[in-house]
C-alpha positions in Angstrom: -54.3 111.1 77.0 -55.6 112.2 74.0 -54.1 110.1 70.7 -53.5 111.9 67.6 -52.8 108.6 65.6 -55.2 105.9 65.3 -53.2 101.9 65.8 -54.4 98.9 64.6 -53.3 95.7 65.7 -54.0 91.9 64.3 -56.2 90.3 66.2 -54.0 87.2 67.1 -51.5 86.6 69.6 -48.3 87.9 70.3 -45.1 86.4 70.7 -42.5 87.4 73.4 -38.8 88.1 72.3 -38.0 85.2 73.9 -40.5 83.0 72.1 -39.1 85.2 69.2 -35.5 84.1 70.0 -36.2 80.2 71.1 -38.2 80.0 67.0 -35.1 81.5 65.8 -32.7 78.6 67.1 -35.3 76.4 66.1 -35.3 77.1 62.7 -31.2 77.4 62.5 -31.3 74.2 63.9 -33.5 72.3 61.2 -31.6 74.4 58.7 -28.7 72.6 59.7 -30.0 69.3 60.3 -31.7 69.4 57.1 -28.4 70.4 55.1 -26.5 67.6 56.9 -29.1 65.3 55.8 -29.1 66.5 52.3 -25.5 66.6 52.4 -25.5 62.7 53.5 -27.9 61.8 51.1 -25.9 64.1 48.1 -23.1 62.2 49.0 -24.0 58.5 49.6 -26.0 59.2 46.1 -22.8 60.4 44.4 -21.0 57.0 46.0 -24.1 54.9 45.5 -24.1 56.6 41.5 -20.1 55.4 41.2 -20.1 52.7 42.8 -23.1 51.3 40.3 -21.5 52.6 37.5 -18.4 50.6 37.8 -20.2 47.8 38.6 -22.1 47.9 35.7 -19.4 49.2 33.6 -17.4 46.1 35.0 -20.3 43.5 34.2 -20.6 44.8 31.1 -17.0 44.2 29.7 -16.9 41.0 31.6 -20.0 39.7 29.7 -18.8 41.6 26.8 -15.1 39.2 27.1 -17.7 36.1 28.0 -19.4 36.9 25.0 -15.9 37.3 23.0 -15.1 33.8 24.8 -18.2 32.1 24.0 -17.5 33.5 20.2 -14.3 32.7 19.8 -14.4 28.8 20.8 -17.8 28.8 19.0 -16.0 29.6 15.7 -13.5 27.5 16.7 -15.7 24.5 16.5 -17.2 25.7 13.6 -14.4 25.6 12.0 -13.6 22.3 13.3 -17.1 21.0 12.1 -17.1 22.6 8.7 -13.6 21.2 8.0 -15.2 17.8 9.1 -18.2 18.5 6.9 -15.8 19.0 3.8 -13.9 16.0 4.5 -17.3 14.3 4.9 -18.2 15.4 1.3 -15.3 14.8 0.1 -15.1 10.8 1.4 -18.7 10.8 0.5 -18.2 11.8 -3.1 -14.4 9.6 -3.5 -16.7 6.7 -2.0 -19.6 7.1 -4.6 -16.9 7.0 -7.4 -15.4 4.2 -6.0 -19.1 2.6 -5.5 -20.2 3.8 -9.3 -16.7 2.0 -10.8 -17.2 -1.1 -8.7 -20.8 -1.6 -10.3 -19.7 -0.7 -13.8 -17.0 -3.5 -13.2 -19.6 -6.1 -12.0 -22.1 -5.1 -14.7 -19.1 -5.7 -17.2 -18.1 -9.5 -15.7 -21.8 -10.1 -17.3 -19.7 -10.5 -21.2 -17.2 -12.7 -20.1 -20.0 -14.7 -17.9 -21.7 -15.0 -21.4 -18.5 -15.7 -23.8 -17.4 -18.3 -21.0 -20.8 -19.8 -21.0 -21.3 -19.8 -24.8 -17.6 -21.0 -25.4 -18.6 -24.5 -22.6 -22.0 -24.7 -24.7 -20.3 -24.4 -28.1 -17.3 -27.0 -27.5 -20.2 -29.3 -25.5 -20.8 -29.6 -29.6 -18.0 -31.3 -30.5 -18.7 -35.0 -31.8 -17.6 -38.6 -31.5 -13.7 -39.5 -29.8 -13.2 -35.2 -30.1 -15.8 -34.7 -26.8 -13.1 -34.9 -24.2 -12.4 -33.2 -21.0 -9.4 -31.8 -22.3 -7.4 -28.5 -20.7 -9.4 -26.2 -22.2 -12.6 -27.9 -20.9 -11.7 -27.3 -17.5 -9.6 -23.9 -18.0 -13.0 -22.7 -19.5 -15.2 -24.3 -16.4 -12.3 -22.5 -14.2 -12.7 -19.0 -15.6 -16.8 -19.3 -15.4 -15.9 -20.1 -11.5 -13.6 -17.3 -11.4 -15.8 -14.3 -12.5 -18.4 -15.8 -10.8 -16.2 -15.4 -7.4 -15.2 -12.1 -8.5 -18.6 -11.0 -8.7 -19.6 -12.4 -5.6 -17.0 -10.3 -4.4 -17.8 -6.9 -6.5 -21.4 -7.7 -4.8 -20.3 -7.7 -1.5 -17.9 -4.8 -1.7 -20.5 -2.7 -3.3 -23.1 -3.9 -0.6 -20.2 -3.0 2.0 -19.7 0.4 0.2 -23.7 1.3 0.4 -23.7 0.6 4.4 -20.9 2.8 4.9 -22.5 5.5 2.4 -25.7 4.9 4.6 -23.4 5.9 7.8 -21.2 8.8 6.4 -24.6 10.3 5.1 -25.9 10.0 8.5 -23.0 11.5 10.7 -22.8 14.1 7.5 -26.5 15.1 8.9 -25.7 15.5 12.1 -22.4 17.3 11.7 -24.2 19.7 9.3 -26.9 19.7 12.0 -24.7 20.9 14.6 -23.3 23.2 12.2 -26.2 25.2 10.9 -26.8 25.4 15.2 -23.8 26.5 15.8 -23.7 29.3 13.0 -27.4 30.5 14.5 -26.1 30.7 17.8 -22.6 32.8 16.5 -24.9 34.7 14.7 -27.2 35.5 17.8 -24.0 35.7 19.9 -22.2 38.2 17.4 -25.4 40.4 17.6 -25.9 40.4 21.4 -22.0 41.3 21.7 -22.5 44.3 19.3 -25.7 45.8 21.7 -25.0 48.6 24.3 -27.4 50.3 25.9 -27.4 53.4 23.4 -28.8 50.8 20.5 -32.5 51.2 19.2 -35.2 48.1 20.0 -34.3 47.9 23.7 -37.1 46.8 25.7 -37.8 45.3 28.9 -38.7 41.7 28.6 -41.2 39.5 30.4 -39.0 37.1 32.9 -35.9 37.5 31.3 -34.2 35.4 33.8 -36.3 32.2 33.1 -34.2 29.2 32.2 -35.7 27.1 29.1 -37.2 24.1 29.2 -34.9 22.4 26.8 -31.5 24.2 28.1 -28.3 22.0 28.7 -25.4 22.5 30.6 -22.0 23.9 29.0 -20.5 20.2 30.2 -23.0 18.4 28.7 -22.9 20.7 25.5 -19.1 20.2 25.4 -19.8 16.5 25.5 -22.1 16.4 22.6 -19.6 18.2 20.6 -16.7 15.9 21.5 -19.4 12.9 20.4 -20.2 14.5 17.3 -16.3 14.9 16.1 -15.5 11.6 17.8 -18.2 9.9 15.8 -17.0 11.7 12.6 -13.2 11.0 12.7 -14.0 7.6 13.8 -16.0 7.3 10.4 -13.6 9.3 8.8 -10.4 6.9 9.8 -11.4 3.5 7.8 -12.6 5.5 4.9 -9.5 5.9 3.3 -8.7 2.6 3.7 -12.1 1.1 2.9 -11.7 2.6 -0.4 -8.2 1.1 -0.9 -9.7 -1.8 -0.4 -12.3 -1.8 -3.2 -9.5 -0.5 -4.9 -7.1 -3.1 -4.5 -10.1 -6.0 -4.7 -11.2 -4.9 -8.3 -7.8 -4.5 -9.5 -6.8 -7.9 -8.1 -9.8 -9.4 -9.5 -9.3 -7.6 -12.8 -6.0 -9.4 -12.9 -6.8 -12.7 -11.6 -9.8 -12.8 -14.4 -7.5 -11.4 -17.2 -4.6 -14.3 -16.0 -7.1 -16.6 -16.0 -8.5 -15.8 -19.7 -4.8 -15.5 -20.9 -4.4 -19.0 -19.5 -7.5 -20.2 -21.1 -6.5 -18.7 -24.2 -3.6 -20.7 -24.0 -4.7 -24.2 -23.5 -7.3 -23.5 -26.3 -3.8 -22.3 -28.4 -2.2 -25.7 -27.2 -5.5 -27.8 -28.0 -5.7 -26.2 -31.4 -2.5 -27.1 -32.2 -2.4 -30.7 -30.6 -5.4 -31.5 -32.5 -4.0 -29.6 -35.8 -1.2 -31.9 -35.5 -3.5 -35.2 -34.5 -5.6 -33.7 -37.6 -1.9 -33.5 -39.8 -0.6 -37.1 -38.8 -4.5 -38.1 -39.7 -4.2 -36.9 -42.9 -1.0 -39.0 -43.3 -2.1 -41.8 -42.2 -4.9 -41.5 -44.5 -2.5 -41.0 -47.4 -0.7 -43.7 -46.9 -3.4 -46.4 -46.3 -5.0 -44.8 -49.2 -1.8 -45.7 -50.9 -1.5 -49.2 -49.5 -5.1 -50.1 -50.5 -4.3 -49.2 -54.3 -1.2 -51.2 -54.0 -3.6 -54.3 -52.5 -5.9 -53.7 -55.1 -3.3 -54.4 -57.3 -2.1 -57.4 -55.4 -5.9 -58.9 -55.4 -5.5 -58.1 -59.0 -2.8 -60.0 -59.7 -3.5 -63.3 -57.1 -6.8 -63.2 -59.2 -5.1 -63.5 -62.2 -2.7 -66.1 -60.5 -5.9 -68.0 -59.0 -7.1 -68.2 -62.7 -4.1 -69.4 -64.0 -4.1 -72.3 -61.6 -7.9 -73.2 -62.2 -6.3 -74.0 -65.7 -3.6 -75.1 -65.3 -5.5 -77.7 -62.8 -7.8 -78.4 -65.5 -5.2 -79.4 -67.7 -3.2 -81.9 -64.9 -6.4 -83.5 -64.5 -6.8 -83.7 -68.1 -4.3 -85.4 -68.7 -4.6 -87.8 -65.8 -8.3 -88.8 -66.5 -6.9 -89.1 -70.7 -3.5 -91.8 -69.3 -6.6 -93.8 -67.9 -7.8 -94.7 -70.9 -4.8 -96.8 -71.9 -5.4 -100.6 -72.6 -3.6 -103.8 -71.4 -0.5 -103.4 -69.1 0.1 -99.8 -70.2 -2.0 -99.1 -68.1 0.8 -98.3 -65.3 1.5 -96.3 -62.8 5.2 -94.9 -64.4 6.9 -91.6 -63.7 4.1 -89.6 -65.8 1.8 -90.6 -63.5 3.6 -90.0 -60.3 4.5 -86.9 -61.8 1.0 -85.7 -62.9 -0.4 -86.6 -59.7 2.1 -84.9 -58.1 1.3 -81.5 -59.9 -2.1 -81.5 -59.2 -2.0 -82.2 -55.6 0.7 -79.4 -55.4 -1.6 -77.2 -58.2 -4.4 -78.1 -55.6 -2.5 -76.9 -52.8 -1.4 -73.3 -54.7 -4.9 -72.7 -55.6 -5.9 -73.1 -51.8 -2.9 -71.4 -50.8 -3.8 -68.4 -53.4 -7.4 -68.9 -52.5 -7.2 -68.1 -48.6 -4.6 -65.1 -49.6 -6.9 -63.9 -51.9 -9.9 -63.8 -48.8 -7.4 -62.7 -46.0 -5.9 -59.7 -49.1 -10.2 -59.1 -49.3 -10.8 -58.8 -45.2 -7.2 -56.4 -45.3 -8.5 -54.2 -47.5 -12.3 -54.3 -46.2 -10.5 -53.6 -42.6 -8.7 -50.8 -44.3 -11.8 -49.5 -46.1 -13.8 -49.5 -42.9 -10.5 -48.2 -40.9 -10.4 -45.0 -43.9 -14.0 -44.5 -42.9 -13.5 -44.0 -39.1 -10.0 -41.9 -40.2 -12.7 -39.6 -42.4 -15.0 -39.5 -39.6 -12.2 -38.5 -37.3 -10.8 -36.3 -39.2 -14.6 -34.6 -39.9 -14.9 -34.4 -36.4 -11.5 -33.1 -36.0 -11.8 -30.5 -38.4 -15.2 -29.8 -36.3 -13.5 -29.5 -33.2 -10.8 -27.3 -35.0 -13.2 -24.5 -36.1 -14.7 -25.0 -32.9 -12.0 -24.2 -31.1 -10.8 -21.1 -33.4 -14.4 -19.9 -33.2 -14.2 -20.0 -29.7 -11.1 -18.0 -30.1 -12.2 -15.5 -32.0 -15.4 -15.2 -29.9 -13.2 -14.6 -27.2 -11.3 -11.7 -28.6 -14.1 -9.6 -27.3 -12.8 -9.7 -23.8 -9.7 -8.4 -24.9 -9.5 -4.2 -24.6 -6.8 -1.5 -24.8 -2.9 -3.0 -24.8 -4.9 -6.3 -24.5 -6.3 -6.2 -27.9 -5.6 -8.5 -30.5 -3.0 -7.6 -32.6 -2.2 -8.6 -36.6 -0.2 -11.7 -35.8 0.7 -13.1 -32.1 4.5 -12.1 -33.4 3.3 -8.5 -33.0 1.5 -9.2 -30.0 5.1 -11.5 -28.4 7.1 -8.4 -29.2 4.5 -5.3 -27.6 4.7 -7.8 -24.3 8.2 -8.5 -24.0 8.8 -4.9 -25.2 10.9 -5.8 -28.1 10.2 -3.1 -30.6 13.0 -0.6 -29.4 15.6 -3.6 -30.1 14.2 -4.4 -33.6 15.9 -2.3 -36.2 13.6 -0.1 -38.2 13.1 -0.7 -42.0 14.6 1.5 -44.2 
């Protein structure tokens, strides 16, 4: 038949309607499995998305209170450590003072070392019967032994005091070691706990969950912090005391030095006076042989007189014998005259012995006086030596006496400021 309209067709194949109908199921079909897939995979995202979320939310804030945690008892031992530190410093600088006063106390002992000595050396000058070994002698010797204990005591203590210096210095170190740690790792700690992930200068980080070489464990950590305030309130509890101790040494040492120097000062009082009073009865004795000398001299004096008037009166007796022998014949007789004559010149004979060997025992008196008057002005020299040796000693002394110990105007002044007499004394109008 003839066409009045030209058809083209494509030159590929045809598909039937039921080819048509069977691609048409097929393609419902994948629409539908691929929405149920989708649907699955929107949905275990959304739970997956959630579930991560909390999670991370959750490990945040529980790091975030770990962090807190780890904060919290990190100040807490900082502030146990810097309270130690402080009492450290404080020991430390209590125990220096303590040291510094303990020297300037042994440095001191050197004066009375010296007065002691030069007191021994100046009454080792003393001369003739006056160089005893008298109380003050051996009080002297005892106070040199004294301060010399005392400052092998002071020596000790202050060697004792630099040891335990050494050691509070050291654990002082280590405490403020720990310290300055502990404040870098708050400090690192405080930062990490203020990060989130919104913060600027995040980064990902090459093996971040490497353990350092050098890293502890948080029981071994707690250890060493236990050690390091054990080791410091173990130093810490004998410091107080230790100090007490110097303390209570260089008072009592203070004391037993000034007792002993009191003492001292005594005995030298005492020996003054005895020998003031050996020096007084001296005198007297001096004055009175002095006396009894003149009164010999007088005596010898007189028995000389005596002596001569015997020698003539001898002279005369004799006379007069040798003249009756010139009588003639029988007058020549032995009468009463003769007797008598005789008589008075044996007994004129005897006197003039008899005055003769009281005139030589009245010489060796008064030479054993003279020489006796010479050892009294010797003694007495050397008494009056010891005297201003022992008031120079004394005064040399005085030196060591400071403050309420110092030599007053008079020792009645000095009686009444120790027996605290002044309020019962009546003031002068």
């Amino acid at each position: 038949m003839a066409k009045s309209v030209t058809t083209y067709e494509k030159p590929t194949p045809h598909i039937g309607l039921a080819d048509w109908y069977a691609k048409q199921w097929e393609l419902e079909k994948s629409a539908e499995t691929r929405r149920s897939d989708a649907f699955d995979l929107r949905n275990t995202g959304r739970i997956i998305r959630a579930e991560t979320q909390i999670r991370t939310e959750w490990d945040t804030r529980m790091n975030n209170t770990r962090l807190e945690d780890r904060v919290t008892e990190l100040s807490r031992w900082e502030n146990l450590l810097q309270s130690l530190l402080e009492r450290l410093e404080l020991e430390i600088r209590l125990l220096k003072d303590d040291k510094a006063d303990t020297e300037t106390e042994l440095e001191n002992l050197n004066i009375p070392v010296q007065v002691t000595a030069q007191c021994i050396s100046m009454r080792d000058c003393r001369r003739g019967t006056e160089l005893t070994y008298d109380d003050g002698d051996t009080e002297l010797k005892k106070e040199l032994c004294v301060v010399e204990g005392t400052k092998n005591t002071l020596t000790n203590r202050v060697q004792a005091a630099w040891e335990k210096l050494n050691r509070l210095e050291e654990v002082r170190f280590k405490v403020n070691l720990d310290l300055q740690d502990k404040r870098e790792t708050l400090e690192i700690d405080r930062e990490n706990l203020s990060l989130d992930r919104t913060c600027a200068n995040l980064s990902y980080k090459p093996d971040a969950l490497r353990t350092p070489n050098n890293s502890i464990s948080y029981d071994t950590w707690l250890e060493h912090c236990r050690h390091i305030k054990l080791l410091a309130d173990n130093e810490l509890s004998d410091t107080y005391s230790f100090r007490e101790a110097i303390r209570v040494i260089r008072e009592r040492t203070r004391n037993n030095i000034r007792a002993q120097q009191d003492f001292t000062d005594f005995t030298l009082r005492k020996r003054i006076y005895q020998t003031q009073k050996a020096k007084n009865e001296l005198e007297w004795q001096k004055l009175k042989m002095q006396r009894e000398m003149d009164t010999l001299q007088k005596e010898l004096t007189r028995l000389d007189k005596a002596l001569l008037a015997k020698t003539d009166a001898i002279k005369c007796a004799e006379t007069r014998l040798e003249n009756r022998t010139c009588r003639p014949g029988f007058e020549l007789c032995r009468d009463e005259s003769e007797i008598g004559l005789k008589e008075e010149v044996l007994q004129l004979r005897q006197t003039k012995e008899d005055l003769t060997e009281r005139i030589n025992c009245a010489k060796a008196t008064y030479n054993g006086l003279e020489s006796l008057l010479i050892r009294m002005d010797k003694n007495l020299d050397d008494k009056q030596h010891s005297l201003m040796t022992d008031i120079m000693c004394l005064d040399m002394r005085s030196t060591l006496k400071t403050g309420d110990r110092a030599r007053l105007a008079n020792e009645t002044d000095r009686n009444i400021v120790l027996t605290r007499m002044e309020k019962e004394i009546p003031r002068e109008n």
